[in-house]
Backbone as JSON Lines, residues from 0, in Angstrom:
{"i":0,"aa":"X","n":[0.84,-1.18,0.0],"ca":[0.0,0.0,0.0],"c":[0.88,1.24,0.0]}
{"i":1,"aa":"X","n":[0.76,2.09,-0.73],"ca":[1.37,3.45,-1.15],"c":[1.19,4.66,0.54]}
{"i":2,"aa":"X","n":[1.56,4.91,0.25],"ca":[1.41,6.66,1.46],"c":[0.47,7.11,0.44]}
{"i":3,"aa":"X","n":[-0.59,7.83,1.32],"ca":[-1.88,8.73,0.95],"c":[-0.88,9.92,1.37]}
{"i":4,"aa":"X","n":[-0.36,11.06,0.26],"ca":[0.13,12.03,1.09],"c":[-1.43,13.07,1.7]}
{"i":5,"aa":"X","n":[-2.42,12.76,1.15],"ca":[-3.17,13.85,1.71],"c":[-3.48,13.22,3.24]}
{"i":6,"aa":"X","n":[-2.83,12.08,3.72],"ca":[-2.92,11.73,5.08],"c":[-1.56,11.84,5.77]}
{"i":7,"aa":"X","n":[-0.96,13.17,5.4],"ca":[0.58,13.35,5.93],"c":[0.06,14.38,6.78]}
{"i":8,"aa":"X","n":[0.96,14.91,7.96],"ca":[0.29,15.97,8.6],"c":[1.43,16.12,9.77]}
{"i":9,"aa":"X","n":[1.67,17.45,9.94],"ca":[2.64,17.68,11.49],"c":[2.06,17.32,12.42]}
{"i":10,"aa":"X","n":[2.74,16.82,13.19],"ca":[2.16,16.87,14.92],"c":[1.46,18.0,15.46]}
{"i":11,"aa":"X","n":[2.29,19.26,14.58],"ca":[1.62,20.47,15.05],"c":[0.32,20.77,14.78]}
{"i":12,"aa":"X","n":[-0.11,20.53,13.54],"ca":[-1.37,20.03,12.9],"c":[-2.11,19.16,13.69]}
{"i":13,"aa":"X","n":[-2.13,17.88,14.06],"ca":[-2.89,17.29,14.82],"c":[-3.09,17.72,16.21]}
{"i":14,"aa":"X","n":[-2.04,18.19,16.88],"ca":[-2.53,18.89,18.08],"c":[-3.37,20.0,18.0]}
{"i":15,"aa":"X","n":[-3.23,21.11,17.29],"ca":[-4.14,22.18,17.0],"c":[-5.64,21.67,16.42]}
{"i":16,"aa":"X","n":[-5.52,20.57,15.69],"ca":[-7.26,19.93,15.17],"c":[-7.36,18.58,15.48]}
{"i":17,"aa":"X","n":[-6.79,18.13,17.15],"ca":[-7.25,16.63,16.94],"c":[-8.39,16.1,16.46]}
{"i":18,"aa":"X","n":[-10.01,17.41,17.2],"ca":[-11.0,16.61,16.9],"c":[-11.25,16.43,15.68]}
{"i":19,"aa":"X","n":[-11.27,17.03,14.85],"ca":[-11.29,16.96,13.1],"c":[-10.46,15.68,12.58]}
{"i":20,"aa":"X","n":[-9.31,15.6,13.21],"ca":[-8.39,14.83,13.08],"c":[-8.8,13.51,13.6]}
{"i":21,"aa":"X","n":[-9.51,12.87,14.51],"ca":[-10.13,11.88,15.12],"c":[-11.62,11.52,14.3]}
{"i":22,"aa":"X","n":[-12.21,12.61,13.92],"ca":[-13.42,12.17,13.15],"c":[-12.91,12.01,11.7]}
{"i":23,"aa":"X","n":[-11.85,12.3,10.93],"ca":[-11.44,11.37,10.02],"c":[-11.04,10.15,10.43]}
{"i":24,"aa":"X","n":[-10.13,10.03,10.75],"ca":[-9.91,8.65,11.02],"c":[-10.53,7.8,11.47]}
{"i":25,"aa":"X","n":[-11.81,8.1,11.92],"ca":[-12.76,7.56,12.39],"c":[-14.2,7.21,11.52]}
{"i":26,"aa":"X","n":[-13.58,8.08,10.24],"ca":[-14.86,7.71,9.0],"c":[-14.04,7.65,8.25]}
{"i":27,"aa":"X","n":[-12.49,7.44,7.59],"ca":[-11.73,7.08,6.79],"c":[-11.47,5.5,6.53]}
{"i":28,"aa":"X","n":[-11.26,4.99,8.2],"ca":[-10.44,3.89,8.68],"c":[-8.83,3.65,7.89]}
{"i":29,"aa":"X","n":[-8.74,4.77,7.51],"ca":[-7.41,5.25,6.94],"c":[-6.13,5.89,7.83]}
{"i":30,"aa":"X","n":[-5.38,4.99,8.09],"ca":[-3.95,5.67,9.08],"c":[-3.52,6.69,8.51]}
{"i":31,"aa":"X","n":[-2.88,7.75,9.69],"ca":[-2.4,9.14,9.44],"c":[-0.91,9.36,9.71]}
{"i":32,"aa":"X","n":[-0.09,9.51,8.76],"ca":[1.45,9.51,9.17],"c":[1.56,11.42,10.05]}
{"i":33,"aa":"X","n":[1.74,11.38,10.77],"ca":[2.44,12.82,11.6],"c":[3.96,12.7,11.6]}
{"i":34,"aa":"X","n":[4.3,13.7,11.15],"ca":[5.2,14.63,10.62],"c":[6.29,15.14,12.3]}
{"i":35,"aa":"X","n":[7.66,15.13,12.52],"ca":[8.18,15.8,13.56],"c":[9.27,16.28,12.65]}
{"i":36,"aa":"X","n":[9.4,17.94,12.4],"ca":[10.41,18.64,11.55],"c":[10.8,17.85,10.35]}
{"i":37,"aa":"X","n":[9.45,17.72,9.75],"ca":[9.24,17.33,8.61],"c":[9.33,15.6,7.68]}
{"i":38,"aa":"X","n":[9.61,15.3,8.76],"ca":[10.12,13.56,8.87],"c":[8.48,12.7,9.21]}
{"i":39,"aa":"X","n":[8.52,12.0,8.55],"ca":[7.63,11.02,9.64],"c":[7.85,10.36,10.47]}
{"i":40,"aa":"X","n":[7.45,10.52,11.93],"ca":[7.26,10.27,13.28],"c":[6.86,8.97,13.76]}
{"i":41,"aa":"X","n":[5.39,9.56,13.3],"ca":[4.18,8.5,13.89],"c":[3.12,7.88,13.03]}
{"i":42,"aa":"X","n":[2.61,6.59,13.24],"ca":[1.59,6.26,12.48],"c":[0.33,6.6,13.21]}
{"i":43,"aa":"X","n":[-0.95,6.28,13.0],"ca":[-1.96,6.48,13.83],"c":[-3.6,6.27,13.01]}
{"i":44,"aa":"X","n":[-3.85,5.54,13.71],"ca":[-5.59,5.22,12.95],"c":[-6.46,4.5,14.16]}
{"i":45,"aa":"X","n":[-7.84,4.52,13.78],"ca":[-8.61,4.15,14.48],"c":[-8.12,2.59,15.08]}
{"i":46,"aa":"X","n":[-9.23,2.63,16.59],"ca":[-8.5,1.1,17.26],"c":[-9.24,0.16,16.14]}
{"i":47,"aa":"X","n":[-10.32,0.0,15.4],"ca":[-11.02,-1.06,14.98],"c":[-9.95,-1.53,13.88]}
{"i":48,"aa":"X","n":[-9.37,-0.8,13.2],"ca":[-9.03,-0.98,11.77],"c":[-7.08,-1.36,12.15]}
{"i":49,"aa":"X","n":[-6.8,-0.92,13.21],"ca":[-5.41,-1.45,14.19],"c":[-6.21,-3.08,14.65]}
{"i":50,"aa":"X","n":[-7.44,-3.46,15.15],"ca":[-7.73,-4.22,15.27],"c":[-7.37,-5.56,13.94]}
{"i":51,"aa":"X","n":[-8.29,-4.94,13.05],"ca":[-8.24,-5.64,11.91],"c":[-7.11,-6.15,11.34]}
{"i":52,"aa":"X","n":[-5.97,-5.29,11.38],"ca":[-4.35,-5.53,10.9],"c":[-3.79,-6.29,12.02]}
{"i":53,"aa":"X","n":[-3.97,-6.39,13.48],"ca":[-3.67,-7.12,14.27],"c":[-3.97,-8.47,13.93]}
{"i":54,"aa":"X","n":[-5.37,-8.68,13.68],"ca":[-6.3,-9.89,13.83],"c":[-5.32,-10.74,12.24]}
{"i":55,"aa":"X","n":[-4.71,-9.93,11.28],"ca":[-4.25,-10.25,9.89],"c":[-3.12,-10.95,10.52]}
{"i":56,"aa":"X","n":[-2.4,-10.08,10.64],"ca":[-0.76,-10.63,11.18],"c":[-0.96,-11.51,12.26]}
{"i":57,"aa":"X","n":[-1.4,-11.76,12.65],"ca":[-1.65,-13.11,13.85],"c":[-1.94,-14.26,12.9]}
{"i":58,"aa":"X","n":[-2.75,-14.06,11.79],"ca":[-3.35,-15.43,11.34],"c":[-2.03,-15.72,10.38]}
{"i":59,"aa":"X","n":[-1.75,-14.14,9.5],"ca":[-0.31,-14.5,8.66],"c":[0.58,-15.45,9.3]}
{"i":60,"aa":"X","n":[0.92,-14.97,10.37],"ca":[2.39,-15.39,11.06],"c":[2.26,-16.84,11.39]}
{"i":61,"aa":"X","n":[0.73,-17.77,12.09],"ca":[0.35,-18.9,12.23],"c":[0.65,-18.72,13.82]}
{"i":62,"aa":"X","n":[0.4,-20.2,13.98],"ca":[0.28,-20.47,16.15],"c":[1.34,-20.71,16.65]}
{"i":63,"aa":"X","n":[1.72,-19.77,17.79],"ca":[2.76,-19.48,18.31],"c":[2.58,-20.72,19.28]}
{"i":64,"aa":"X","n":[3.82,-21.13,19.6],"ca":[4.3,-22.12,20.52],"c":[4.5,-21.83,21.9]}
């Protein structure tokens, strides 16, 4: 999967509009890369859809011993 740059954004940005910032990601189910002096930092998306990629890589990887 490619980077959405229109889901790039500073930290400074998300602190100044989390809530805007939380109700996308929350009707996107699309992760948000944040930005620290212009780098990417952090990933970040809703818990359901962190759920979903969890629930993937558990079945990918198979039963742990």
């Amino acid at each position: 999967m490619m980077l959405d740059l229109r889901q790039v954004f500073s930290l400074t940005d998300f602190l100044r509009n989390h809530k805007e910032m939380v109700a996308r990601l929350t009707e996107t189910h699309k992760p948000v890369v944040l930005t620290v002096k212009g780098k990417p930092a952090l990933v970040i998306q809703d818990a359901d859809s962190y759920q979903v990629l969890m629930d993937r890589l558990e079945k990918a990887e198979g039963p742990r011993e």
